[in-house]
C-alpha positions in Angstrom: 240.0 27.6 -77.6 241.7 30.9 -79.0 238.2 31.8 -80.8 236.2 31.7 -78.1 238.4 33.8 -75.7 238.8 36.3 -78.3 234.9 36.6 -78.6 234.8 36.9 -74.8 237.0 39.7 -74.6 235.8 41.7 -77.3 231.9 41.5 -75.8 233.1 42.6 -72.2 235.2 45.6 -73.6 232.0 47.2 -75.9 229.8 46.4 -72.6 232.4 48.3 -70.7 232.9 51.3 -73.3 229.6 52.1 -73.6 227.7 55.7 -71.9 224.3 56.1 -70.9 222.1 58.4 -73.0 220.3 61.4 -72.4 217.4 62.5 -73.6 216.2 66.1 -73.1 212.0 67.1 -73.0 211.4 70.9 -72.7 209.2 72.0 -70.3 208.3 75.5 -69.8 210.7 77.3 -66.7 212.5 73.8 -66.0 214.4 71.0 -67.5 214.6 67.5 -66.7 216.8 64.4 -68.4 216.0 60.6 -69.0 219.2 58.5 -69.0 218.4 55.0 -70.6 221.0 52.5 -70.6 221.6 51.0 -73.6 221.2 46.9 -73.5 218.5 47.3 -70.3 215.6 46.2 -71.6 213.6 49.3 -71.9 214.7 50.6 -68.3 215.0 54.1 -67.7 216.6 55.9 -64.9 215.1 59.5 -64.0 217.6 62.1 -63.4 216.7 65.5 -61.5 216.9 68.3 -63.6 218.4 71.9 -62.9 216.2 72.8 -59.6 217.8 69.8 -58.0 221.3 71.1 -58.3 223.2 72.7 -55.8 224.9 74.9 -57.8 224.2 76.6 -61.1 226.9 78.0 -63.5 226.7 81.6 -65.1 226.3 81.3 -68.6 226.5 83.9 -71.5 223.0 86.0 -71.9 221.7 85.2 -67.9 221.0 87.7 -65.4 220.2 86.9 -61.7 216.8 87.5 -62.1 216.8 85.0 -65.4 218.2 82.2 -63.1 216.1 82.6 -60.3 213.2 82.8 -62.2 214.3 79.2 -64.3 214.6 77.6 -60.7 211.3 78.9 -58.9 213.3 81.1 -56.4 213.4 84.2 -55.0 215.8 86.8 -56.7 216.8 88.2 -53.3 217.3 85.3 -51.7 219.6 83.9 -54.6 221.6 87.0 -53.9 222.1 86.4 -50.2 222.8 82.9 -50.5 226.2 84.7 -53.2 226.9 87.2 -51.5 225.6 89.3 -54.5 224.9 92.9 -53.5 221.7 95.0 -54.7 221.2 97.0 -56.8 223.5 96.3 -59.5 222.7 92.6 -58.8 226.1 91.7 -60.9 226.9 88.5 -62.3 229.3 86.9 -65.0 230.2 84.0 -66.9 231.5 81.6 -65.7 230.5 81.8 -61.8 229.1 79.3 -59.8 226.1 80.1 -58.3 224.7 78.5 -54.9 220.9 77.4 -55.5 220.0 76.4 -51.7 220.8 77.7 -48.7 224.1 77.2 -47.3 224.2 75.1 -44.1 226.3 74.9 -40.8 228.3 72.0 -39.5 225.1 70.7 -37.6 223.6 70.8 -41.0 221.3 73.5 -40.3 220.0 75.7 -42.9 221.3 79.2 -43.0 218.1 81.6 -42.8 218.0 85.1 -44.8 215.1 87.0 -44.0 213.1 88.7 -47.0 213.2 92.6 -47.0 209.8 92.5 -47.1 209.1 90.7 -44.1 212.1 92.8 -42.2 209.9 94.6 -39.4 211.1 98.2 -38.2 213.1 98.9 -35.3 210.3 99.4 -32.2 212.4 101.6 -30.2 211.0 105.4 -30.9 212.4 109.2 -29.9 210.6 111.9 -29.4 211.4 115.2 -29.0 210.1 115.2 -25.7 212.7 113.3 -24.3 214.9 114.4 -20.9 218.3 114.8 -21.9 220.9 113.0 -20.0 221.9 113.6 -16.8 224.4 116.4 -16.7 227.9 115.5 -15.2 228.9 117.6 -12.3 231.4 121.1 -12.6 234.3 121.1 -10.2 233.9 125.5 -10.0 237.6 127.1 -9.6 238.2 130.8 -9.2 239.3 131.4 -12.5 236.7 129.1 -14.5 233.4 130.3 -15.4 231.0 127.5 -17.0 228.3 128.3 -19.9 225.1 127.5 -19.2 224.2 123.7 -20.4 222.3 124.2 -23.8 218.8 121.8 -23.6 219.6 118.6 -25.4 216.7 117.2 -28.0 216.4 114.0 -29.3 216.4 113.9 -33.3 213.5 112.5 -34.8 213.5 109.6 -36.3 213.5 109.1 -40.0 210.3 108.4 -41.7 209.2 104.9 -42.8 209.1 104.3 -46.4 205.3 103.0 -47.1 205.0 100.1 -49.1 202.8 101.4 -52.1 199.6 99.6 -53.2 199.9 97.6 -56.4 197.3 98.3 -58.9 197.7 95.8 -61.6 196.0 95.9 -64.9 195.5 93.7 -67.7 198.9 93.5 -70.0 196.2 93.1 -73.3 193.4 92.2 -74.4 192.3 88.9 -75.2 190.0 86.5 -74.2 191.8 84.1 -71.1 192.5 80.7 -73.1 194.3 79.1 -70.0 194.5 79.3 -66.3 196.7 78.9 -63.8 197.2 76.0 -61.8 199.5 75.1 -58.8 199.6 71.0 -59.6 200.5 71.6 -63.1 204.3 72.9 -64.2 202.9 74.0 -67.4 200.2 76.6 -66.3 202.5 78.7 -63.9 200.5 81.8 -65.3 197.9 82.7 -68.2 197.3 82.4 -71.6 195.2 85.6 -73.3 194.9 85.0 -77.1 194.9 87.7 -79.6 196.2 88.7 -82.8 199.9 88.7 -84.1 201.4 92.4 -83.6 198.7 94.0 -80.7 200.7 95.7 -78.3 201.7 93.5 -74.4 201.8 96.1 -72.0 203.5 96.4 -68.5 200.6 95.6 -65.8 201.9 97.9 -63.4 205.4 100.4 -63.2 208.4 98.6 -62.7 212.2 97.9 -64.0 212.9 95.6 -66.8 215.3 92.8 -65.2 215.2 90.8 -68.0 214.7 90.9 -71.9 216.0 88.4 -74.1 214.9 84.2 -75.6 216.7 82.2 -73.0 214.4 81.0 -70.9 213.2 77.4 -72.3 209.0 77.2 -73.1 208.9 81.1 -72.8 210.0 82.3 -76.3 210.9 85.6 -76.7 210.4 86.9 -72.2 210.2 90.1 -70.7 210.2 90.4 -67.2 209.6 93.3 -64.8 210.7 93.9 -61.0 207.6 95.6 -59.0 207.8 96.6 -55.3 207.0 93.8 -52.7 208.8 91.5 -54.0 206.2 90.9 -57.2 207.9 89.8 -60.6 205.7 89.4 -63.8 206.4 88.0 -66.8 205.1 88.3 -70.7 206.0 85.6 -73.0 205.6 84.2 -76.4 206.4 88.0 -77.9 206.9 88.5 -81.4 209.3 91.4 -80.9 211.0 93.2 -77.9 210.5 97.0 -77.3 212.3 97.6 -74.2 215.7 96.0 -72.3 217.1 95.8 -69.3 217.4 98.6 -66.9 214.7 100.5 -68.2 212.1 101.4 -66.0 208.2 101.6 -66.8 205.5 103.1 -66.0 202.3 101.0 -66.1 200.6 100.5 -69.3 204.1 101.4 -71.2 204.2 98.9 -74.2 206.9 96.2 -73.8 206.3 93.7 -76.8 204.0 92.8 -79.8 202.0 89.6 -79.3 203.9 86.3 -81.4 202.8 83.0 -81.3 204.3 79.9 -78.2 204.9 77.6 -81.7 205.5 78.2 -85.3 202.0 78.7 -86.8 200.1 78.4 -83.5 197.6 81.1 -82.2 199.0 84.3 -80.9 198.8 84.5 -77.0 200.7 85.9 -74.8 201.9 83.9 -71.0 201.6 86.0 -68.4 203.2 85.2 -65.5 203.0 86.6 -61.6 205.9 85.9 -59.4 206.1 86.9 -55.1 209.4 86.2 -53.9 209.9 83.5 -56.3 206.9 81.6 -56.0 204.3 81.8 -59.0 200.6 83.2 -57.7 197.2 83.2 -59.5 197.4 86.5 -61.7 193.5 86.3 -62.3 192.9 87.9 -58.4 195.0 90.8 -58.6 193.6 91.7 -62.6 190.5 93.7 -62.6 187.8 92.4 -63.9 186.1 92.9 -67.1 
């Protein structure tokens, strides 16, 4: 009678003790884990990676550009959604980071419009326009009034113009891969060339990230343009710029490396609008 309990209790305590698993497979701009639990027979239970979060904490090495390029958002949006204020776009370790948008007590979604799609105020001066009604002049012996001097509306300030991107190809190569909206691998193109030929910047912009963080990208450069665009140049054997520094286009930003230890040298080229990646082919010139 004692064996038996004691067998008993020992089996239910290393059932109890035990943790599932994880398992992580890299996948290029996301991450996803595979819990299996140990004694099930082979059965796995999917968990949702990083985009599925709510929040996301600051770690060592990210920028706020980094982070919403790893989840597929938009950079200004991310900062609404903190509170984070432009230009500096500051961040540290350590701080939590909202990944949707907050929501009210009906559950609502809070809305932040783009600045790009922010139209400009319709109302419009002109010079031409009457001044206001003058108030009347109670005249006293002693009081002489000026004459009223013609009041003029000031013009209005001038609209900045959003300026025309004219992209160009970031080096040459023949295109080994395409992009593809069904597929998370093929978020941009492949261009294969030789180890060491100069990446270059496909059109002027600012340098909002430089560094190897970003998993299935290597060693990343990306660059802020106007209207929202972001692109990307992975796979880099070496970095010749960092962050802050502002391009022109056609500026050298990397020399071509390899996505894997003895692979062929490519670079990923990635296009980016307001988070979302686009076809890069359209916008290149052809050739």
């Amino acid at each position: 009678m004692l064996l038996p309990g004691m067998l008993f209790y020992m089996t239910a305590c290393s059932s109890r003790g035990s943790a599932p698993v994880y398992n992580r497979t890299p996948v290029p701009g996301s991450e996803e884990r595979v819990a299996t639990k140990p004694g099930g027979q082979g059965q796995k239970r999917v968990v949702k990676g990083e985009r599925s979060r709510t929040y996301y904490l600051v770690q060592a090495g990210d920028t706020l550009f980094s982070i919403a390029w790893r989840h597929d958002l938009s950079y200004q949006l991310l900062a609404a959604w903190n509170g984070i204020k432009s230009p500096e776009y500051a961040i540290y370790p350590g701080q939590r980071l909202r990944l949707k948008p907050p929501v009210t007590r009906q559950g609502r979604e809070v809305r932040y419009p783009l600045p790009a799609q922010q139209a400009p105020p319709r109302t419009k001066l002109t010079p031409s326009s009457k001044p206001p009604p003058a108030k009347p002049v109670t005249m006293t012996a002693k009081t002489q009034t000026k004459p009223l001097k013609r009041v003029t509306a000031a013009k209005p300030e001038a609209v900045k113009k959003s300026v025309k991107l004219s992209w160009a190809w970031p080096t040459k190569g023949r295109v080994v891969q395409t992009f593809s909206k069904l597929d998370q691998h093929r978020k941009g193109i492949r261009i294969q060339g030789s180890i060491g030929q100069p990446i270059k910047a496909a059109e002027a912009g600012k340098v909002v990230y430089a560094g190897g963080g970003l998993v299935g990208y290597g060693n990343l450069v990306i660059i802020k343009h106007d209207q929202g665009f972001l692109s990307a140049y992975g796979y880099n054997r070496k970095l010749l710029v960092k962050e802050g520094d502002k391009l022109t286009k056609g500026d050298i930003v990397a020399h071509m490396g390899t996505a894997n230890s003895g692979g062929q040298p490519m670079l990923h080229f990635e296009v980016r609008r307001q988070g979302k990646p686009i076809n890069p082919l359209p916008l290149l010139p052809r050739r």
